[in-house]
ROLOKOL-340912 format. One line per 5 residues: number of its first residue (from 0); for each residue x negated, z, y of N, C-alpha, C, O. Coordinates in pm, 1 decimal. Last residue first. Layout:
BEGIN
NUM	X/Z/Y/X/Z/Y/X/Z/Y/X/Z/Y; ...
This chain:
BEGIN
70	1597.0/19273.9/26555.6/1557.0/19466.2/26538.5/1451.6/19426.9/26441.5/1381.8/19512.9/26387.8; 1781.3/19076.4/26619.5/1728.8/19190.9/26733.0/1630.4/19279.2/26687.4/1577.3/19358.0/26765.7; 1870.9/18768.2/26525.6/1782.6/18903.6/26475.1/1754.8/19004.6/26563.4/1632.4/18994.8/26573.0; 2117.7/18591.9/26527.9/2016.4/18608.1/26591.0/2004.8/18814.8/26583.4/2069.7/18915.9/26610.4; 2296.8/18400.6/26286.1/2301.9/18520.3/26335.6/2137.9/18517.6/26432.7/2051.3/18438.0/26396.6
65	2597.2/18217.6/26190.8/2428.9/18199.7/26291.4/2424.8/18341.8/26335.9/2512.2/18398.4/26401.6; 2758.5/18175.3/25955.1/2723.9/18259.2/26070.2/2589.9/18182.3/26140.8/2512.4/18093.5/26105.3; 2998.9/18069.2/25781.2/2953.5/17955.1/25861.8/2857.5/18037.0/26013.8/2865.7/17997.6/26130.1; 3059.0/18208.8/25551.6/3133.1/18195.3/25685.2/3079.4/18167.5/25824.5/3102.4/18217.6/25934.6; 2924.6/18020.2/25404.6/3078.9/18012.0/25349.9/3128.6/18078.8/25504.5/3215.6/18022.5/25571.0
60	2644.3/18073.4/25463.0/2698.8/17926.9/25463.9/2852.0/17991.8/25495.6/2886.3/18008.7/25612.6; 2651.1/18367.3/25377.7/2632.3/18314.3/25553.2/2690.1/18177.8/25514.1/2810.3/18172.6/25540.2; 2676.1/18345.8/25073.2/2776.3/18391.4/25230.1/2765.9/18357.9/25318.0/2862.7/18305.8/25373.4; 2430.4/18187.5/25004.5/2596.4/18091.9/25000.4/2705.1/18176.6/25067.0/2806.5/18124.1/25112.9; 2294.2/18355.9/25062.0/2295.6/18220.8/25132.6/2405.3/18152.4/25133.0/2462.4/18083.5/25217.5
55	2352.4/18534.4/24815.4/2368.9/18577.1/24999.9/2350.1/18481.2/25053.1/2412.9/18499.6/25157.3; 2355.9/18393.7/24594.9/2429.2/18417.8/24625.5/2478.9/18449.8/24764.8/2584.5/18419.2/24820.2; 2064.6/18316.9/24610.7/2169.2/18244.9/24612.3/2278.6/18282.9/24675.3/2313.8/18236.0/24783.5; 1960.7/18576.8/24540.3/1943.2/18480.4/24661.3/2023.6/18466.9/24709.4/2077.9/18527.3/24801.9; 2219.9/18810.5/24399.0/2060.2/18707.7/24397.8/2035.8/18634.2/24546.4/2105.6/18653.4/24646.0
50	2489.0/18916.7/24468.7/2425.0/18914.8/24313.5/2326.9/18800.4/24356.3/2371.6/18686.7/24341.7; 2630.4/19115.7/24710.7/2619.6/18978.6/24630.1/2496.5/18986.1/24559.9/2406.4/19061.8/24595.9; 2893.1/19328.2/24880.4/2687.1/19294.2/24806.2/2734.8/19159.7/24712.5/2843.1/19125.2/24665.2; 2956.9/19421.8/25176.1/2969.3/19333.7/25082.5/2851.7/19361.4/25036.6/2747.9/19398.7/25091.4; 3108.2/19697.7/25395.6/2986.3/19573.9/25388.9/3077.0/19502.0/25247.3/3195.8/19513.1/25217.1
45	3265.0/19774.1/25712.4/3283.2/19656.4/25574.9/3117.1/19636.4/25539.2/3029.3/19586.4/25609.6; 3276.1/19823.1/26013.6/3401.2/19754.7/25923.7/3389.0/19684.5/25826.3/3446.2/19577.3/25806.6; 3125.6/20110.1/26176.2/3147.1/19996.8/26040.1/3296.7/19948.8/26044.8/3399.6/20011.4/26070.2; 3042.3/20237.5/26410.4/3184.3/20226.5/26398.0/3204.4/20054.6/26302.9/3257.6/19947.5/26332.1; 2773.2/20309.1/26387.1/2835.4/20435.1/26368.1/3009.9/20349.5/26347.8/3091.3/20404.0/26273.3
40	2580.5/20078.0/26366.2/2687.5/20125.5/26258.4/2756.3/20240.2/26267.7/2805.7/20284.5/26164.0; 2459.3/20056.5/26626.9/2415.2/20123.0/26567.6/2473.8/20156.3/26450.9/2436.3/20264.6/26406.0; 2577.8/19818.1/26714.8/2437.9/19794.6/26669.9/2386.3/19901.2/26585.4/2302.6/19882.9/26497.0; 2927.0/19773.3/26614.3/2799.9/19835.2/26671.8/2676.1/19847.6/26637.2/2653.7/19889.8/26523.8; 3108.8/19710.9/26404.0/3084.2/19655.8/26538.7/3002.8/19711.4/26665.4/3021.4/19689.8/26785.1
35	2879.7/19580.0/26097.7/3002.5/19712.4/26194.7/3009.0/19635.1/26337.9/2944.0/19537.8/26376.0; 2831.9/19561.5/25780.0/2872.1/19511.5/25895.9/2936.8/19625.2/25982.8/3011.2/19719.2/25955.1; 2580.6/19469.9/25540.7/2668.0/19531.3/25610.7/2692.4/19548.3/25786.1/2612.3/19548.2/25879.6; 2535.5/19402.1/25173.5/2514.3/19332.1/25364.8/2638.1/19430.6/25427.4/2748.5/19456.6/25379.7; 2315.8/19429.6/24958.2/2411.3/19444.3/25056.3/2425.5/19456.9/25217.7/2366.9/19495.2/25319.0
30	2190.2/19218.6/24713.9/2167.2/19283.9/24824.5/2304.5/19291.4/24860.9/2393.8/19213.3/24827.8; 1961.5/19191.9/24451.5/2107.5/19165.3/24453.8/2072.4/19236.0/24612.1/1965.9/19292.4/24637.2; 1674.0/19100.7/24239.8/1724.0/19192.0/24357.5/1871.2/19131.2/24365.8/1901.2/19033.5/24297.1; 1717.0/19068.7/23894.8/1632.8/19002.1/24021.1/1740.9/19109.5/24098.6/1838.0/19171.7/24055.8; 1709.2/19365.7/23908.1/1636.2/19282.2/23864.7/1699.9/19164.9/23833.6/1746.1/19164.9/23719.5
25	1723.2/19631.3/24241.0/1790.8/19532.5/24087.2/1721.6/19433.5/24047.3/1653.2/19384.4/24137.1; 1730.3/19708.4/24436.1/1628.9/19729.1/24390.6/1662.2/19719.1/24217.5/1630.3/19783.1/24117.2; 1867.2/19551.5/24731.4/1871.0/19657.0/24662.2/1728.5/19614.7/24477.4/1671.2/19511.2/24443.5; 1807.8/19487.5/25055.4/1760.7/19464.0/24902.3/1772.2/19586.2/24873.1/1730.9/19689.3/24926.1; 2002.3/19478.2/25321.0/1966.4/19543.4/25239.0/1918.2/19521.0/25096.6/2005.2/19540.2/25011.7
20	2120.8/19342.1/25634.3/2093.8/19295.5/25500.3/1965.8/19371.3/25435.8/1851.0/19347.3/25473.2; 2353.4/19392.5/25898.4/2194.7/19413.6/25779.8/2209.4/19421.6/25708.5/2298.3/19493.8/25663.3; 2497.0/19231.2/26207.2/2497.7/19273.8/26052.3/2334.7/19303.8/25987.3/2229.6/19249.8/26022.1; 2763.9/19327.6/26416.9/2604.0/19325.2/26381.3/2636.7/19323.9/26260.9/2733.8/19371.6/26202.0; 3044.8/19096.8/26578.2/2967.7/19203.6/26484.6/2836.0/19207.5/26463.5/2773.3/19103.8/26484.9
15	2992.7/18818.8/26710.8/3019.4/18947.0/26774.9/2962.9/19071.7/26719.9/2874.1/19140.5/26770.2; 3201.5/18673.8/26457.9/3150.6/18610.4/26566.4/3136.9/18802.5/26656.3/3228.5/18884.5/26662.7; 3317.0/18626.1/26195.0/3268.7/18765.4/26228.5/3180.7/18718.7/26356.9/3061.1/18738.6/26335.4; 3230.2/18274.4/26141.0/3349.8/18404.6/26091.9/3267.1/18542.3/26167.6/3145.8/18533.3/26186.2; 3045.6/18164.0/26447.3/3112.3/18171.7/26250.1/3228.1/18281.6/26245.3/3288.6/18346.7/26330.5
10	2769.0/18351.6/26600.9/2871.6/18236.1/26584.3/2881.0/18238.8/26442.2/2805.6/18277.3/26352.9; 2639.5/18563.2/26665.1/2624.3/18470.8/26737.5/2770.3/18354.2/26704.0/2844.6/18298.3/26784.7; 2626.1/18846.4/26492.6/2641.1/18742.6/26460.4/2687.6/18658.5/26608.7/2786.9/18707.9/26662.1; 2253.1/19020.7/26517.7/2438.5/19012.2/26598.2/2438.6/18853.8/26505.0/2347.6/18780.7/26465.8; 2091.8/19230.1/26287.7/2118.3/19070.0/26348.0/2274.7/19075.9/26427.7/2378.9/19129.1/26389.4
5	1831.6/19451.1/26175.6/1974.0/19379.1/26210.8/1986.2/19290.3/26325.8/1916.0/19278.8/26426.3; 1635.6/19425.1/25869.1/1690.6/19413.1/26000.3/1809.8/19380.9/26046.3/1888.4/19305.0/25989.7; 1674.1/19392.8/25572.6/1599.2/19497.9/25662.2/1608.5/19540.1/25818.4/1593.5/19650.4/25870.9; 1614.2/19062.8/25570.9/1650.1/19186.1/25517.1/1555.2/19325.1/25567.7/1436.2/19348.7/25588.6; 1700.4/18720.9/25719.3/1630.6/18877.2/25698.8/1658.8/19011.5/25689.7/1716.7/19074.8/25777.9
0	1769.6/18437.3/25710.4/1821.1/18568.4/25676.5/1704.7/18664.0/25658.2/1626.7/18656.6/25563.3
């Protein structure tokens, strides 16, 4: 997972969509992830934020993504 950049999801739940992952600037960091169906987000469907590491690892696990990084 890398933050800051965006990634197509390749495979899993949301198979197709781009996604980026955003540190937000909380103690410990928390991040939001966000999704659209265009590289460039003009046509979003959704982000999410989750609370630590952990937590964003255990999203990708839970919907099982493989994402490959473009940007």
């Amino acid at each position: 997972m890398e933050t800051g950049r965006i990634g197509r999801i390749i495979s899993g739940d949301d198979a197709g969509k781009f996604v980026k992952i955003e540190e937000l600037l909380d103690s410990p960091p928390s991040y939001l992830i966000l999704m659209a169906y265009d590289r460039e987000f003009k046509r979003g469907c959704g982000d999410y934020w989750v609370e630590g590491r952990d937590s964003l690892e255990g999203f990708f696990r839970e919907g099982e993504w493989r994402v490959e990084w473009v940007e």
